[in-house]
C-alpha positions in Angstrom: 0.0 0.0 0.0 1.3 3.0 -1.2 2.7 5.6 1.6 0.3 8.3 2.1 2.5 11.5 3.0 1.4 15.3 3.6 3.1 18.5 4.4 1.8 21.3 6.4 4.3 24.1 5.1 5.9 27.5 6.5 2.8 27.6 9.1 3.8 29.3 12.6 3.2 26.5 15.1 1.6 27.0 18.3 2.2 23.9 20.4 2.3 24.3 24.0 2.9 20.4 24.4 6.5 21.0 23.2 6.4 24.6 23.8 6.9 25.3 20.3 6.0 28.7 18.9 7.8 29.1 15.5 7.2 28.9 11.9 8.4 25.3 10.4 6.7 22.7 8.2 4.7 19.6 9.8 5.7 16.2 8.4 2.3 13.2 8.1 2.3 10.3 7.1 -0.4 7.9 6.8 -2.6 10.7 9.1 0.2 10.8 11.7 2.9 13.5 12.6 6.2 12.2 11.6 8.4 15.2 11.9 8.9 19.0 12.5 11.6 20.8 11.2 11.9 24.6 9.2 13.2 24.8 5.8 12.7 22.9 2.7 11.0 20.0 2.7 13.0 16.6 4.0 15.0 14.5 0.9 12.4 12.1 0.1 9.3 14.4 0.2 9.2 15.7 -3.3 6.6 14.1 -4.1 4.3 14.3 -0.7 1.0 16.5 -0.9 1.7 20.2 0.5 -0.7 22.5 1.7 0.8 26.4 1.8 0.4 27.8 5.5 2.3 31.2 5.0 0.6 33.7 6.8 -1.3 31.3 9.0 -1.0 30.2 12.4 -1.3 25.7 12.7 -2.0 24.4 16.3 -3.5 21.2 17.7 -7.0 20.4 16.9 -9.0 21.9 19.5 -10.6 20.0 22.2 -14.3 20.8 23.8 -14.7 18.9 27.0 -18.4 19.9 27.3 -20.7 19.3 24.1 -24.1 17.7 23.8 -25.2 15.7 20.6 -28.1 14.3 21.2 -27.4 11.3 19.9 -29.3 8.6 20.8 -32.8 9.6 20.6 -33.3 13.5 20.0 -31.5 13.5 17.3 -34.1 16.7 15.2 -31.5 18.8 17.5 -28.3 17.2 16.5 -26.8 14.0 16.0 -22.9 12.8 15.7 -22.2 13.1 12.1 -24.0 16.7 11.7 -22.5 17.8 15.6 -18.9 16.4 14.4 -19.2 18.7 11.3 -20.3 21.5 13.5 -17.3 21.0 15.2 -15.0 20.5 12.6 -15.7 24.5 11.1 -14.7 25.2 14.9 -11.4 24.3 14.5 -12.4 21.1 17.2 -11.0 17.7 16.9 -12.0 15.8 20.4 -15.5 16.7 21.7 -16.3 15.3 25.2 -20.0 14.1 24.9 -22.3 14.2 28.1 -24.7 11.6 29.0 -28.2 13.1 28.6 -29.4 11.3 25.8 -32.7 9.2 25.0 -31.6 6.8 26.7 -29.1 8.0 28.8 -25.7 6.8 28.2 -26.0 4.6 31.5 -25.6 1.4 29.2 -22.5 -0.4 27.6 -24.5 -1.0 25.0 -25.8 2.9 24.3 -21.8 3.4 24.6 -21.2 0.8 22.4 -23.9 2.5 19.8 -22.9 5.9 20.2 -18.7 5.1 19.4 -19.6 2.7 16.5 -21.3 6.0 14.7 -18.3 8.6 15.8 -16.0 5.9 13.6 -17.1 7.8 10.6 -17.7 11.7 12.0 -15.3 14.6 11.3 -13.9 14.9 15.1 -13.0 12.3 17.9 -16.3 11.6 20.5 -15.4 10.6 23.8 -19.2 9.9 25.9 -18.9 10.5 29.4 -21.4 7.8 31.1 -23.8 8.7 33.8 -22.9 9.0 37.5 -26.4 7.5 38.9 -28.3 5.1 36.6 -30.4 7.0 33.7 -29.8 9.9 35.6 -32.2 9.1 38.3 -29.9 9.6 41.0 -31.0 6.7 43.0 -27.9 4.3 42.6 -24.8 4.5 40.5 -24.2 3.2 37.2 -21.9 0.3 36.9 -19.0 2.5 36.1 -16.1 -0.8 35.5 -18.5 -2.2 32.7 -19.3 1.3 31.0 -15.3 2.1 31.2 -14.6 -1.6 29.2 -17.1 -0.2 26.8 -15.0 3.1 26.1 -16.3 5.4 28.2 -14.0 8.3 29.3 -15.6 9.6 32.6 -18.8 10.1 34.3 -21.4 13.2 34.6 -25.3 13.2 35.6 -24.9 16.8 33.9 -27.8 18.6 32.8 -28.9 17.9 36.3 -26.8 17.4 39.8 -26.2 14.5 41.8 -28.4 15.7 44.6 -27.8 13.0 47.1 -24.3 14.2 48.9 -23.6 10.8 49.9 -23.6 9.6 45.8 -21.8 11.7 45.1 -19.1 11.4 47.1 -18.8 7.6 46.5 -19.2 8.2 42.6 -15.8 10.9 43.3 -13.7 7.7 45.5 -14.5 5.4 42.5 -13.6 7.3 39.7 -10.2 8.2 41.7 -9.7 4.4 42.1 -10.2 4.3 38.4 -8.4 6.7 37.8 -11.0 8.4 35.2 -12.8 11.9 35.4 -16.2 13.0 36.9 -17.6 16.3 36.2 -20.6 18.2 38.3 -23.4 20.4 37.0 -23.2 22.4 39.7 -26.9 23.9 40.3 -29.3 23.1 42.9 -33.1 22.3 41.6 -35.0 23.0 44.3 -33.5 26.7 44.3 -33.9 27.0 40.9 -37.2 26.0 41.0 -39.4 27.4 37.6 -36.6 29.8 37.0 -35.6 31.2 33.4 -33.3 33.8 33.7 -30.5 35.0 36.4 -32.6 36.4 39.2 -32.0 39.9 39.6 -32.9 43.4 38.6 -33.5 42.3 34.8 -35.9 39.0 36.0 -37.7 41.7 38.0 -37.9 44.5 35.4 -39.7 41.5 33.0 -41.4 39.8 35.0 -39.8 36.2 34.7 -39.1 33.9 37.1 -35.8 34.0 38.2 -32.6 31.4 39.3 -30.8 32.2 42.0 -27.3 32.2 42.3 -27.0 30.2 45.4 -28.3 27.4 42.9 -24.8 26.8 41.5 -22.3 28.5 44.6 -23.9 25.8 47.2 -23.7 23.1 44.8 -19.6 24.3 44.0 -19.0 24.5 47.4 -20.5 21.0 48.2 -18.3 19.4 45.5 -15.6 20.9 46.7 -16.0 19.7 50.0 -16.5 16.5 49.0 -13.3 16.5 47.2 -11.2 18.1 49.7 -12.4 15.4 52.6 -11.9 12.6 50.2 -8.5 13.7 48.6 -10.6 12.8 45.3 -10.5 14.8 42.3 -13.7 17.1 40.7 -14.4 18.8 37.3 -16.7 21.8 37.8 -18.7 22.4 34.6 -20.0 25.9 33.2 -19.1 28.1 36.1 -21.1 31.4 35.5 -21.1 33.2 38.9 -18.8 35.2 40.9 -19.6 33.4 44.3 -18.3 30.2 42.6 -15.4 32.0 41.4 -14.8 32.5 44.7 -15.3 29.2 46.0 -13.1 27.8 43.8 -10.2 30.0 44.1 -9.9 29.3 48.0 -10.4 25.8 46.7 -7.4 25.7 44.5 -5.2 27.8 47.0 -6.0 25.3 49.8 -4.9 22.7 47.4 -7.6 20.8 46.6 -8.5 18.3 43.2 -10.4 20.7 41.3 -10.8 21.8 37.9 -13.6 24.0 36.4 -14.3 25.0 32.9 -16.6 28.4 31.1 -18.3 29.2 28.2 -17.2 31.5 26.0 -20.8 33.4 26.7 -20.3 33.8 30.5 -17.2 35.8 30.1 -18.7 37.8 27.4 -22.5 38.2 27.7 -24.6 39.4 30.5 -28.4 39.2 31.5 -28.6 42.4 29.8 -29.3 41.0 26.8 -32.9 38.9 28.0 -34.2 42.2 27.7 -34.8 41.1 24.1 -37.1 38.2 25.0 -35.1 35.8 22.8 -34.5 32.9 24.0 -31.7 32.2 22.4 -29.9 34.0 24.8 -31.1 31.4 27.8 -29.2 28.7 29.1 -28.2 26.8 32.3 -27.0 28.4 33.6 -28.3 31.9 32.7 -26.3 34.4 31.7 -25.3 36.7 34.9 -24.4 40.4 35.7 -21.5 42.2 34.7 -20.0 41.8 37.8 -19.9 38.0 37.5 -18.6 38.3 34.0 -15.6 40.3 35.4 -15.1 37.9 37.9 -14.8 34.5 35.5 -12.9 36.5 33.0 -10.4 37.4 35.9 -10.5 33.5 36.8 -9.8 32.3 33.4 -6.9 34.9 33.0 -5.5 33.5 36.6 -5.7 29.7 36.2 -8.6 29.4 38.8 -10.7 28.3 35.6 -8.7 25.9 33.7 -10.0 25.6 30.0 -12.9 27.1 27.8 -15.5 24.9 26.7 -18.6 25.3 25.2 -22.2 23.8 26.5 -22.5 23.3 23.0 -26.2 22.6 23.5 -28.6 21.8 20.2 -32.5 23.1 19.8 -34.8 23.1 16.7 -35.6 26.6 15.9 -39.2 25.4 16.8 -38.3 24.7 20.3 -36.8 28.0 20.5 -39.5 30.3 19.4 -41.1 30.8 22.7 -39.2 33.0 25.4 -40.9 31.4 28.3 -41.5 28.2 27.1 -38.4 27.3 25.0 -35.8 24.6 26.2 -31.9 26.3 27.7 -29.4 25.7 25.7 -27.1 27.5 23.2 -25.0 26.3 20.5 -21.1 27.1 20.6 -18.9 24.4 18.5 -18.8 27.2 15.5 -17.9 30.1 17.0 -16.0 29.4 20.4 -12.5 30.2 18.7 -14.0 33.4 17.0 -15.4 34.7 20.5 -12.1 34.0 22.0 -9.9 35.3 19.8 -12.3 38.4 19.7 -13.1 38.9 23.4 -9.2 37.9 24.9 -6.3 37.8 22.6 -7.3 40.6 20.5 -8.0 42.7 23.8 -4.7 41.7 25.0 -6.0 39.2 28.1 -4.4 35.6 26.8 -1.9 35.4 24.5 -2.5 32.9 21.4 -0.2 30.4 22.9 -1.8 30.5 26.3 -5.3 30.4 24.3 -4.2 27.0 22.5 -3.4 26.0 26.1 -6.8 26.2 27.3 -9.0 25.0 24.3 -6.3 21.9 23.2 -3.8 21.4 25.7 -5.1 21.7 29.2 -8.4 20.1 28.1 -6.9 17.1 26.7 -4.8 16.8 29.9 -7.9 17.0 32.0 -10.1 14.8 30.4 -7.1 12.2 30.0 -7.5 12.0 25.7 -4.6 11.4 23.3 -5.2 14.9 22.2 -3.8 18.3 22.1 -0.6 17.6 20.9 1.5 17.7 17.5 4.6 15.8 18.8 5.6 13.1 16.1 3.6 10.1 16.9 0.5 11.9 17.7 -2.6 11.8 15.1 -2.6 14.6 12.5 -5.7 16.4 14.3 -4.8 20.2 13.6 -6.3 23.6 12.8 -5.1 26.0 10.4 -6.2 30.2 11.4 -6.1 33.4 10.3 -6.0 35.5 13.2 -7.0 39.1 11.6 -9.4 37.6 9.5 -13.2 39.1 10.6 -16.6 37.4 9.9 -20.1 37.9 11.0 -22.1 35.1 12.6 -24.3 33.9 10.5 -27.0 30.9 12.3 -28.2 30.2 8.4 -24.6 29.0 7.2 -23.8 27.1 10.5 -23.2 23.3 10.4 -25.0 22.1 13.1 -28.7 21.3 12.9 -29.6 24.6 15.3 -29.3 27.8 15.0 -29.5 28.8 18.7 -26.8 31.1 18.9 -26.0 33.9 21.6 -23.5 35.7 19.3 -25.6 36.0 15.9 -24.8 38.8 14.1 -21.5 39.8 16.1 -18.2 40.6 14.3 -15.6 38.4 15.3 -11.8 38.7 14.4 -10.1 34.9 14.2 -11.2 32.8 11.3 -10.7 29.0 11.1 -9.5 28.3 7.4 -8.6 24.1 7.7 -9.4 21.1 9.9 -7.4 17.9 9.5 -8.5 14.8 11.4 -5.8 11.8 11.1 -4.4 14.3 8.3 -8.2 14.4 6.0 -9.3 17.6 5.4 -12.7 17.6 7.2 -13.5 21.5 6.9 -12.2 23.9 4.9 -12.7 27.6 4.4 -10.1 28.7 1.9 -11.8 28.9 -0.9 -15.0 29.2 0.6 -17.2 30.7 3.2 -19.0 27.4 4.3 
């Protein structure tokens, strides 16, 4: 079989695995990196495939440890093959699926179904499995049979673990096994009928609002749990100061925690439900500008470790109604764009310390063969413009929804190619889609 070989050329590589940040030409062969080096290409490579990257930055693939794809079983929202192209435009080459499905991924076999299909997406899917079986919070899943099946952690998320005593037993197994567990960190009963962050905005409309305490109790529980365990704990979408807070004395004191944000909590605030669109509603809500500052600060200091994106799928349908309509937001397509926008063109993260926190850190974290572009490593890598602007455009996206908090915003930071094992699975450079 003839020796399939590929050159990445003159791109600047940004890989914080090796701490490389230089221009040089990237070496595949057969969809794996076999070499780095500047200069012309290596005697024996005359007659390899080369794509030009002059003028464009080449990093990792990017890695979302927090998507939803709906697949099994709601699958008018998303499924694998249309969320893996949505992630492929994003510059994304891992996604981290959670569990709540139809049927919840509480099964080896639902495992089973959901890695069979991912063979032939556009990005790597890792399914977390559930913490407490079909999410019922009752008992826990059998987590040794779900791990033989290929799952990569545990999460109940889109709803907590509200029995403390389940939760810290699910946290002691999965250090045993030596395999994440991530919280959705938000109290029900607080919550209640909520819709929108309670405050002066929820009051001005009328709309039942969620409370804060909501997600700081639930943090602060986790964290306890951890610390009096010495087990670890991955704190999803954290959107308020208090848990900012929490956290931070958390890490100081030493304790096993990491946390991730969405790209719309450190950019958005509750100021924009004045609109009555309910695209801009999600679990949880959007907050005040105060707790904006305060997870942008967090992200900048390491007390929030990587950037993810919720990426949460609903029909347009499902969204018409303000009140009514399901939270959730898409992100997949524009989490690099926002970023690039909102923190390394405004100075806050440099592009290498970006990488870091969308590839590197999150690989790390959620223990995937990711992140990287050592030789040896799978050719999953993005190609971007940096100065390029678009406009965000719902109609053009990928994914099947449209639900998207930063439609018709400007971004600066434009994803141009997407290689998974070295195949091109999106590319912008001669066109727009």
């Amino acid at each position: 079989m003839e020796s399939k070989r590929l050159i990445i050329k003159d791109g600047h590589i940004i890989d914080p695995s090796q701490h490389m940040d230089d221009v040089s030409n990237i070496y595949i062969e057969n969809g794996t990196i076999v070499g780095i080096s500047a200069g012309e290409p290596d005697e024996g490579w005359e007659t390899a495939k080369v794509i030009e990257a002059a003028g464009l930055y080449v990093v990792p693939g990017l890695v979302d440890v927090h998507v939803h794809f709906r697949d099994p079983g709601l699958t008018e929202k998303e499924d694998i093959f249309s969320g893996a192209r949505a992630a492929a435009a994003g510059g994304v080459t891992s996604v981290v699926c959670m569990p709540n499905t139809n049927p919840t991924v509480s099964t080896p076999e639902v495992v089973r179904e959901i890695l069979e299909k991912a063979r032939k997406a556009d990005c790597r899917v890792y399914p977390l499995a559930t913490i407490t079986k079909d999410m019922k919070g009752m008992e826990l899943s059998d987590f040794e049979a779900l791990l033989k099946a290929g799952a990569a952690g545990f999460s109940d998320d889109g709803k907590p673990v509200a029995n403390a005593r389940l939760m810290q037993e699910a946290m002691v197994r999965c250090q045993e096994l030596n395999v994440p567990i991530a919280s959705h960190c938000e109290d029900l009963d607080i919550i209640g009928n909520g819709k929108m962050n309670l405050g002066e905005i929820s009051k001005e409309l009328g709309v039942p609002g969620m409370d804060r305490t909501s997600e700081d109790s639930v943090t602060a529980r986790e964290i306890a749990l951890a610390a009096g365990t010495g087990s670890s704990v991955h704190i999803c979408h954290v959107s308020t100061k208090g848990s900012v807070d929490i956290l931070r004395d958390a890490k100081a004191r030493g304790v096993k925690v990491t946390a991730e944000t969405g790209p719309h909590y450190f950019m958005l605030t509750d100021e924009l439900l004045r609109r009555q669109d309910a695209d801009y509603r999600m679990n949880p809500p959007l907050r005040t500008e105060e707790d904006r500052i305060a997870v942008l600060e967090a992200l900048r200091d390491g007390v929030i470790d990587v950037i993810a994106t919720d990426h949460a799928p609903h029909t347009p349908a499902q969204k018409q109604d303000f009140i009514q309509a399901p939270n959730g937001v898409v992100g997949l397509e524009t989490s690099f764009g926002a970023c690039m926008t909102s923190l390394v063109h405004t100075g806050i993260f440099s592009l290498y310390a970006l990488i870091e926190r969308m590839s590197t850190i999150p690989a790390k974290l959620m223990h995937l063969p990711a992140g990287s572009l050592k030789p040896g490593c799978a050719a999953d890598l993005m190609m971007f413009d940096p100065d390029e602007e678009w406009i965000v455009d719902p109609s053009r996206f990928r994914s099947k929804s449209r639900n998207s908090p930063f439609k018709g915003m400007t971004f600066k930071g434009k994803v141009k190619l997407t290689l998974l094992s070295g195949r091109i699975v999106y590319d912008s450079r001669c066109s727009d889609r």
